[in-house]
C-alpha positions as MATLAB code, in Angstrom:
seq = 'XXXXXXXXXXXXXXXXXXXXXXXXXXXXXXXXXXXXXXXXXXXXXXXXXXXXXXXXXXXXXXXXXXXXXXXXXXXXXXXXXXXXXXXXXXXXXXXXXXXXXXXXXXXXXXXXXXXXXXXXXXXXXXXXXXXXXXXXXXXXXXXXXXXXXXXXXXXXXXXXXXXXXXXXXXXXXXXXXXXXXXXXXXXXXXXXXXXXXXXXXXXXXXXXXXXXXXXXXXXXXXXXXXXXXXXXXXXXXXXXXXXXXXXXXXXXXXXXXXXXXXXXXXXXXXXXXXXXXXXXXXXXXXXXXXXXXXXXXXXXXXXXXXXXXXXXXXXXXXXXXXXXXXXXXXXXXXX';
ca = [
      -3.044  -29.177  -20.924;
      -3.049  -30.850  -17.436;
      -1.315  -33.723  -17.019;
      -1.505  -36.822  -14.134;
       1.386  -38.697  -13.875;
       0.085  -42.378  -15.378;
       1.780  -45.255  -12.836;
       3.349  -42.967  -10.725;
       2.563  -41.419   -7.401;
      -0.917  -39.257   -8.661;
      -0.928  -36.777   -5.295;
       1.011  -34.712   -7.232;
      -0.607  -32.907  -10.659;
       2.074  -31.856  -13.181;
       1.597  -28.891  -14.998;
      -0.256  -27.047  -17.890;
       1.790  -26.181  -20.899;
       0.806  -22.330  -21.273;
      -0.045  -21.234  -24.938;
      -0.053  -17.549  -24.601;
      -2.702  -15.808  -26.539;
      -1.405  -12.582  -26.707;
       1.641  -12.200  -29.542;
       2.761   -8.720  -28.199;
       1.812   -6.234  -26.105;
       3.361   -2.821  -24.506;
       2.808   -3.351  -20.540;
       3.661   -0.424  -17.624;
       4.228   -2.611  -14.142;
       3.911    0.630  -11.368;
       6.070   -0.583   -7.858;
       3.370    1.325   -5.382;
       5.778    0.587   -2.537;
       8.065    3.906   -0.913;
      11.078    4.723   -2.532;
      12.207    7.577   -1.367;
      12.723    8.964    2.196;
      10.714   12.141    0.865;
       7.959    9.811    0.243;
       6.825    9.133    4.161;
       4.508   11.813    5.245;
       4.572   13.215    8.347;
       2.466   10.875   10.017;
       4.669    8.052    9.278;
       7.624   10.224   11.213;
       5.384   10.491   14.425;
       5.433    6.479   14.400;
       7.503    5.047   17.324;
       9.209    2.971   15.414;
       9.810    5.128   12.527;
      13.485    5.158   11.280;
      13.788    5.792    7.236;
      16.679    4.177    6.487;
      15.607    0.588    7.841;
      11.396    1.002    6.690;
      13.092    2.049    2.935;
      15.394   -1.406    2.983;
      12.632   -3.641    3.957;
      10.129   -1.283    1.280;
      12.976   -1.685   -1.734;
      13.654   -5.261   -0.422;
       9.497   -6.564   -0.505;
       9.206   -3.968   -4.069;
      12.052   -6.037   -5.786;
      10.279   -9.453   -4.790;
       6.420   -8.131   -5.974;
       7.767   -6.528   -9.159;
       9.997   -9.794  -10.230;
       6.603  -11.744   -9.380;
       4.308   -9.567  -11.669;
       6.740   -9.526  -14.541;
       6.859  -13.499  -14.316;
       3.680  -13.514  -15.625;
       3.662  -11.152  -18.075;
       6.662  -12.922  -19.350;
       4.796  -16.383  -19.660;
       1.587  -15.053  -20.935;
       2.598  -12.879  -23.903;
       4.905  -13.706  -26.571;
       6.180  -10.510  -26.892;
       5.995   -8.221  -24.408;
       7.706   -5.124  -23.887;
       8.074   -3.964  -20.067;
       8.676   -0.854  -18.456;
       8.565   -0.712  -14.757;
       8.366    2.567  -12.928;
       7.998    4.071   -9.424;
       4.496    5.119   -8.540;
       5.631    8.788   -7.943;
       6.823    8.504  -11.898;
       3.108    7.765  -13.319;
       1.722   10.552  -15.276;
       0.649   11.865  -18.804;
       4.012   12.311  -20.221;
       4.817    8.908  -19.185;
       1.900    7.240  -21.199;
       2.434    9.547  -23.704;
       6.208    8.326  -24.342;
       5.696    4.651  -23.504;
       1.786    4.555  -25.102;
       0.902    0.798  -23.383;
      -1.602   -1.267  -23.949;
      -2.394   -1.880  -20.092;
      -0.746   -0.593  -16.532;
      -0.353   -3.141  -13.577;
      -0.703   -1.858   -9.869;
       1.831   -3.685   -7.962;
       0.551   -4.190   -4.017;
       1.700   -2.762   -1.168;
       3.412   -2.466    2.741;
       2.559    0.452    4.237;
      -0.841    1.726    5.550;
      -1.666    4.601    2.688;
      -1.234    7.540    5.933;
       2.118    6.860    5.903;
       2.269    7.825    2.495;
       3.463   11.477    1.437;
      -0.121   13.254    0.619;
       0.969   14.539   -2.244;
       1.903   11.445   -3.852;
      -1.054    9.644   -3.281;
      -2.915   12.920   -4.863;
      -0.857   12.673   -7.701;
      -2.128    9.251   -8.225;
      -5.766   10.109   -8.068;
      -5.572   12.923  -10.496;
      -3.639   10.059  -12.786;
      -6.160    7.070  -12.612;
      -9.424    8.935  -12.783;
      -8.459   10.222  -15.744;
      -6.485    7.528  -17.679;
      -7.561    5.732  -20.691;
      -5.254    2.811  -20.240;
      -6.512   -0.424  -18.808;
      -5.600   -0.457  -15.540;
      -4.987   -3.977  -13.278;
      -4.973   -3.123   -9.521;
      -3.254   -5.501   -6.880;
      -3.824   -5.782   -3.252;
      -3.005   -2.583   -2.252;
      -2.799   -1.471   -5.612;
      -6.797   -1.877   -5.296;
      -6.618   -0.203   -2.500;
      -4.986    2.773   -4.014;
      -7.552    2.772   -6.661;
     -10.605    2.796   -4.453;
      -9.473    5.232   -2.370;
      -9.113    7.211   -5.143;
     -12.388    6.973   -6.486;
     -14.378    7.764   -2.876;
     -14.113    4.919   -1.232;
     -12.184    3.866    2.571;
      -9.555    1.970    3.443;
     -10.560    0.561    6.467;
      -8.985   -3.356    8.721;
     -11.150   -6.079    8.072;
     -12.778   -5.256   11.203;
     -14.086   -2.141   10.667;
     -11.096    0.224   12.170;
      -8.920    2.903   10.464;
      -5.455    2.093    9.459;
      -3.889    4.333   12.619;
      -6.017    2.649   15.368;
      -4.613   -0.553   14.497;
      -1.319   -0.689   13.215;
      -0.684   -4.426   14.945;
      -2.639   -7.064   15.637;
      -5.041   -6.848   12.813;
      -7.110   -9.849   11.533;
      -5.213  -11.039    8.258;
      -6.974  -12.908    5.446;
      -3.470  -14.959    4.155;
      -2.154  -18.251    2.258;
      -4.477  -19.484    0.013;
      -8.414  -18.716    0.274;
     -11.728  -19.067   -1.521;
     -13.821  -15.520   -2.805;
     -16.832  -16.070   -4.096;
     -17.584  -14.687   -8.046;
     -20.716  -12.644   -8.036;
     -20.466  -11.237  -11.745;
     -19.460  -14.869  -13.736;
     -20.515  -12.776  -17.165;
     -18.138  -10.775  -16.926;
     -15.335  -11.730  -19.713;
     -12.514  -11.852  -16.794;
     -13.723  -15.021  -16.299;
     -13.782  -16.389  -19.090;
     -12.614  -20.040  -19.110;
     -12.768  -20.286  -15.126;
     -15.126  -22.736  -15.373;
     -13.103  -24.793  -18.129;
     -11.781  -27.432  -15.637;
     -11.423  -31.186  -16.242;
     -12.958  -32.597  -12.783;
     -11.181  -35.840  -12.776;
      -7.995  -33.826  -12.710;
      -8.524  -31.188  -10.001;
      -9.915  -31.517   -6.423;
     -13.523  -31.679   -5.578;
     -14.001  -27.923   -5.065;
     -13.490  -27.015   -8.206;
     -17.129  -28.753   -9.481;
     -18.311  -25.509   -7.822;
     -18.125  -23.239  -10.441;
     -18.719  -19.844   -8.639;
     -15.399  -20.321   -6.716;
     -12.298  -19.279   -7.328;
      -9.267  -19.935   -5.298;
      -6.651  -17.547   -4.762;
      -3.631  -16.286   -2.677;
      -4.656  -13.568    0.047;
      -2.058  -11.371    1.821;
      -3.724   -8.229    3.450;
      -5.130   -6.757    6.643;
      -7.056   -3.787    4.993;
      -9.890   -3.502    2.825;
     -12.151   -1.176    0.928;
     -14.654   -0.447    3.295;
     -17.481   -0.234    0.251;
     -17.651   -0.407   -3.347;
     -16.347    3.217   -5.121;
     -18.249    5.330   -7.039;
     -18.427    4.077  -10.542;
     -17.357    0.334   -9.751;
     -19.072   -3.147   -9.767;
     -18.653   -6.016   -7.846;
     -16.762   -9.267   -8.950;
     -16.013  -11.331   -6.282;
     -16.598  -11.015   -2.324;
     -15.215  -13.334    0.440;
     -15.552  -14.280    3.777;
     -13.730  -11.271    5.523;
     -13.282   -8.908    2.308;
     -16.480   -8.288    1.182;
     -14.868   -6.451   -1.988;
     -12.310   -8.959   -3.439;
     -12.677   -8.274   -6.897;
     -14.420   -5.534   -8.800;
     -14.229   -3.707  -11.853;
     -15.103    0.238  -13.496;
     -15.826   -0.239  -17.246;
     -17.002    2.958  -19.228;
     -16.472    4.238  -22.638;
     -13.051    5.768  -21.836;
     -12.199    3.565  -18.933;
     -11.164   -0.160  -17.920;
     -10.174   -0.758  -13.982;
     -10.064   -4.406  -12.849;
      -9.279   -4.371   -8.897;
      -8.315   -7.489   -7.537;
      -7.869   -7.476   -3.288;
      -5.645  -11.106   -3.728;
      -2.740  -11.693   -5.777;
      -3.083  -13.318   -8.958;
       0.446  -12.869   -9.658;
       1.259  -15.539   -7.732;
       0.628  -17.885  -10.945;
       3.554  -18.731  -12.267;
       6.220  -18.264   -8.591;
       4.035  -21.394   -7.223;
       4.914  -23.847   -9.918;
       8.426  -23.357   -9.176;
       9.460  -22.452   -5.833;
       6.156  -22.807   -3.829;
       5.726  -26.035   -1.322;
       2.454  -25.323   -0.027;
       0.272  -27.591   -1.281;
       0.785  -31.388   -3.168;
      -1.501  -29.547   -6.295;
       0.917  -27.189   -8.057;
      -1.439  -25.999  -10.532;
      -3.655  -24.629   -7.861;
      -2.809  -20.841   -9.149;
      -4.747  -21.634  -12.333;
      -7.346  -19.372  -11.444;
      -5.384  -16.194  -10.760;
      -3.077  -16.675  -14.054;
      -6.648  -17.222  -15.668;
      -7.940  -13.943  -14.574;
      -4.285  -12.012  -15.271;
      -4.452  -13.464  -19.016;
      -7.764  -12.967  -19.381;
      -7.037   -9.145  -18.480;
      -4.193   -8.521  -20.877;
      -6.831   -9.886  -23.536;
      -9.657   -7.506  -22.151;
      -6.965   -4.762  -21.955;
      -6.249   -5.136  -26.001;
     -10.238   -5.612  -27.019;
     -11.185   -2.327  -25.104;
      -9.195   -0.272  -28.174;
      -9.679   -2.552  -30.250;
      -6.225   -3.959  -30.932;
      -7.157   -7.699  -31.572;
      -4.571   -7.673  -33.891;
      -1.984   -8.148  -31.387;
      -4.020  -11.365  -30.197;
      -1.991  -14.405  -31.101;
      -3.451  -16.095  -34.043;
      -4.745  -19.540  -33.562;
      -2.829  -21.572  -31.040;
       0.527  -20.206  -29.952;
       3.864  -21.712  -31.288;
       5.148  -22.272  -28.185;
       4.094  -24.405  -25.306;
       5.242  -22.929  -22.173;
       6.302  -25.359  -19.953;
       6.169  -23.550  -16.448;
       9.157  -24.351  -15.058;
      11.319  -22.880  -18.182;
      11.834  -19.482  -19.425;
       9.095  -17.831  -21.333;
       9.866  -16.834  -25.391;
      12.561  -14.321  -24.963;
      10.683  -10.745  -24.476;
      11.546   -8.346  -27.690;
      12.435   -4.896  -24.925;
      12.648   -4.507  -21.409;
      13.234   -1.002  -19.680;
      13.090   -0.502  -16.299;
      12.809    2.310  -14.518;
      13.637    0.765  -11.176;
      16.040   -1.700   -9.707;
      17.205   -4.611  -10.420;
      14.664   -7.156   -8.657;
      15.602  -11.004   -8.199;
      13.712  -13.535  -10.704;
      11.078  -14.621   -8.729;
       8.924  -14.132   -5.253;
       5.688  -13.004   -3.852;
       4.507  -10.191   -2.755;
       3.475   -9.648    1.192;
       1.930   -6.722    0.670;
      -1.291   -5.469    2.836;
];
């Protein structure tokens, strides 16, 4: 639980010990970020500034920092996890047929999606509309998905992508979205907070707060998908597609910040200020498992271990990645 530090200096909140109530659990992370110089399409080559050997380094550089992030808290939040991460362009049937996971993360993004190879981004759609995985979308990773499913990407103020590749309003650092679905089970336990421990915003229950990073937004709700969460200049921060064959969480902010802030962050006095995205990330891999009905790989009864944040999770049981080698920790500064 939550501690304050009794006789000390009580700006500063401690931690909570993580018991993670998933025992084990077969997770594909997907880096959405370019790759390969045959990934750029050939608007990205008309750019001015377009040179493919400097946009790749800064796209492997910001992938190895989101992917490290996302795996963090798949690390703390299941005891057993096994981990594959692959390339976006390496998502398909035969993929999920081999592997067979229990959920797929969406990493987030760089890039405006125009930039992007065509075909690749068609490849995608094809893949998600059909897939019967649970599916957790990220920033651009959201993005991805609603653009696959009929919906724009447009700048927070209204413009396409191309007519504003600078200068665009940013929503960034840490912001409040407002929930507008609180029955819905990702939010289960959001409203679980002792008030004597946290600042006064959190006695309003329909909040949650939450790191933003993008310029560009869905510019309405896709076909198929309801509405979670809105904010103040992203009226589509959350939202979710649930149907006999399908789960799709989208999330426009990155709850995969979670576990990097307890560690490395210096933002704020309150470390435990991420509680609400590692909330909604756990509560996801728990959604992920009941929608085939594998509560057997729920942890049963309180974990053994107490995961103190600022020490290694329980050692995973596989990792294979498809990728790089990314360094332990980081954020993402994706769109």
């Amino acid at each position: 639980m939550n501690e304050v530090i009794e006789g000390g200096d009580n700006r500063y909140c401690v931690y909570e010990l993580i018991r993670p109530r998933v025992d084990t659990m077969r997770v594909v992370l997907v880096d959405n970020l370019i790759k390969h110089e045959s990934d750029f399409s050939d608007v990205a080559r008309r750019e001015p500034d377009f040179h493919a050997g400097r946009w790749l380094r800064l796209e492997r550089f910001i992938a190895s920092l989101a992917m490290a992030n996302i795996e963090t808290n798949i690390r703390k939040l299941i005891r057993r996890p096994v981990v594959r991460t692959v390339h976006l362009s390496e998502l398909d049937d035969d993929l999920i047929a081999e592997f067979a996971p229990d959920a797929i993360v969406l990493s987030g993004t760089l890039r405006d999606f125009d930039l992007y190879n065509p075909e690749l981004l068609a490849q995608f759609a094809d893949f998600i509309r059909r897939t019967t995985v649970p599916v957790l979308a990220i920033c651009g990773g959201h993005q991805l998905v609603g653009q696959a499913f009929g919906a724009e990407i447009v700048t927070l103020d209204g413009r396409l992508p191309s007519e504003r590749r600078t200068g665009r309003v940013v929503e960034y650092q840490y912001r409040f979205v407002k929930i507008t679905d609180p029955l819905d089970p990702i939010f289960a336990g959001i409203a679980d907070r002792p008030d004597y421990r946290w600042q006064k915003y959190t006695q309003r229950r329909h909040l949650l707060r939450i790191w933003q990073n993008h310029g560009l937004q869905l510019d309405r709700l896709p076909d198929g998908f309801r509405q979670l969460a809105r904010g103040y200049l992203t009226e589509n921060q959350m939202m979710v597609r649930r149907t006999p064959e399908q789960l799709i969480y989208g999330v426009q902010f990155h709850i995969e910040k979670s576990f990097q802030d307890w560690q490395y962050d210096k933002y704020w006095d309150h470390r435990n200020e991420s509680r609400d995205g590692r909330l909604l990330f756990d509560n996801f891999l728990i959604e992920a498992l009941r929608f085939h009905g594998k509560e057997d790989q729920l942890a049963k009864g309180d974990s053994q271990y107490e995961v103190d944040p600022n020490t290694d999770a329980p050692q995973a049981e596989e990792t294979e990645n498809a990728g790089e080698a990314a360094p332990s920790l980081a954020g993402l500064t994706g769109l």
